[in-house]
C-alpha positions, 0 to 999 in steps of 0.5 A: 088982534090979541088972544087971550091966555086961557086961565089956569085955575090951580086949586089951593087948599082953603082955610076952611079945609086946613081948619078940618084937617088940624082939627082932625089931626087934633082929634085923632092924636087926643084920642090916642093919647088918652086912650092909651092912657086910660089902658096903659097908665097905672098908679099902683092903686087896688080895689076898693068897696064903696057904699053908693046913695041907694045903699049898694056896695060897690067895687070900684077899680082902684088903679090909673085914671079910672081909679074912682071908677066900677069895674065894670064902667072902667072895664068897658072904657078901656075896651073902648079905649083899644078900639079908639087907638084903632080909629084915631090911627085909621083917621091919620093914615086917612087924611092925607089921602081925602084929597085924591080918594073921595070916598076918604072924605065919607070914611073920615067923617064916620072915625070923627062920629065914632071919636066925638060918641066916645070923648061925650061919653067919657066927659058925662059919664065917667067919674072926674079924673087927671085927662078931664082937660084932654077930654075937653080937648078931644070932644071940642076938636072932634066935634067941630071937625065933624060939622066941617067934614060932614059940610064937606062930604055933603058939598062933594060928589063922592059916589058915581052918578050910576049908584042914585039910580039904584035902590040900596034897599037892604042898606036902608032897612039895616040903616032903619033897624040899626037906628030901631036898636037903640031902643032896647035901652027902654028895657032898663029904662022903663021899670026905673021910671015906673017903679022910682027904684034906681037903675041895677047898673046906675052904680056911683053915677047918676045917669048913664049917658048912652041912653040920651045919645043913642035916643036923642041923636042917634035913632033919628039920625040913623032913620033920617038917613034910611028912609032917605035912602029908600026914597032916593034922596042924594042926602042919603047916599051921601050920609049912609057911609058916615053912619055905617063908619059909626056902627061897625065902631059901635060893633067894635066895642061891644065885642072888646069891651066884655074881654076887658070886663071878664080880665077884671073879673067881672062877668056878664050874664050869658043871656045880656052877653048873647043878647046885647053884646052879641046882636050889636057885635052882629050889627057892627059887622054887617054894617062893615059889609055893606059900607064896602060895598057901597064904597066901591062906588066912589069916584 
């Protein structure tokens, strides 16, 4: 009688997980390059005074790939920038590791959200420079890698099965009020809309990006994954760290972004400092907090 051999099954990586990883890769090292670029890179150039369509004076920052951008549009890029560099190098030291850790594969997917938010925002909303074609680059590869990281977050049992017996309230309500943040972008953006006057900010753009993103995508997303996770839903659990990854980014930027406007001159009422600045600083913290708590219950 012959005994069958039991198989061996040995896991292979698959197409679809090396496509995440080059992609990821892609999107990392894009988004370093250009960031450092947008920091380091000069040409020399000075400050200029232009004349926007509403008849405003505007000082643009005259100097290295945000030459045609204002001081203070160019100030907080570059403050983005230094937090980018931070990120994309986080996502290289993370991903040979989402194999074997995987609450890797949760932290990989929130550093591609913060690079897709940054490279749309750098596309639509600054002016038209040398690294538009990296930019395209960076937001191509950081969206898709995104889709396929979240696809495979969702499929992987990442957290022990002890953690969905627990109501992570406090996650939730912070999820809900960091989603309900966004909404103070109606303050600027009601009083245009009312009274047809251009927005005191709008400078030589003609519309500022982060306000579509942060109500179209942003606050629905950050509610779904709250009152998800106040209902129990696994969806929730599994999302939660994704989003938290985002906003402690998020929290990152308005921390650094005033350094780099205050270098350039540029400074910021005290209130919108305090206020803006300070309460999303506050978020982002927070956000880092609790994503470590949550995360030690990774398998």
């Amino acid at each position: 009688m012959k005994t069958r051999r039991p198989k061996i099954s040995v896991e292979r990586s698959s197409p679809m997980k090396k496509a995440l990883t080059g992609l990821s890769v892609i999107a990392a090292l894009s988004s370093v390059i250009s960031a450092c670029a947008g920091i380091f890179y000069t040409n020399g150039g000075s400050r200029r005074t232009v004349e926007n369509i509403y008849g405003q004076r505007i000082i643009l920052y005259g100097d290295g790939v945000y030459a045609n951008d204002s001081l203070l549009k160019a100030g907080a890029a570059k403050g983005t920038d230094a937090i980018v560099i931070v990120v994309g190098l986080i996502l290289l030291a993370v991903l040979p590791l989402c194999g074997r850790k995987k609450a890797c594969a949760a932290l990989r997917t929130g550093l591609l959200l913060i690079i897709l938010y940054a490279s749309a925002c750098l596309i639509m909303g600054m002016s038209f420079n040398r690294l538009f074609l990296l930019y395209v680059l960076q937001f191509s590869s950081s969206l898709f890698a995104f889709i396929l990281s979240l696809r495979d977050l969702l499929n992987t049992e990442i957290f022990q099965s002890q953690l969905y017996e627990k109501r992570l309230i406090g996650t939730g309500v912070f999820l809900l009020a960091g989603g309900c943040s966004t909404l103070v972008w109606f303050a600027l953006i009601i009083p245009t809309v009312v009274t047809g006057q251009p927005l005191q900010t709008i400078e030589i753009y003609t519309t500022e990006p982060v306000f579509a993103f942060d109500l179209a995508i942003v606050l629905p997303s950050l509610l779904f994954c709250g009152v998800a996770l106040l209902r129990k839903k696994k969806i929730g659990y599994k999302t939660a760290p994704v989003f938290l990854t985002f906003l402690s980014g998020v929290g990152a930027c308005a921390i650094v972004q005033p350094v780099f406007q205050n270098l350039f001159g540029v400074i910021a009422p005290r209130a919108q400092s305090l206020g803006l600045a300070g309460s999303f600083a506050i978020l982002g913290i927070l956000a880092a907090v609790l994503n470590g708590k949550l995360l030690k219950f990774s398998n």
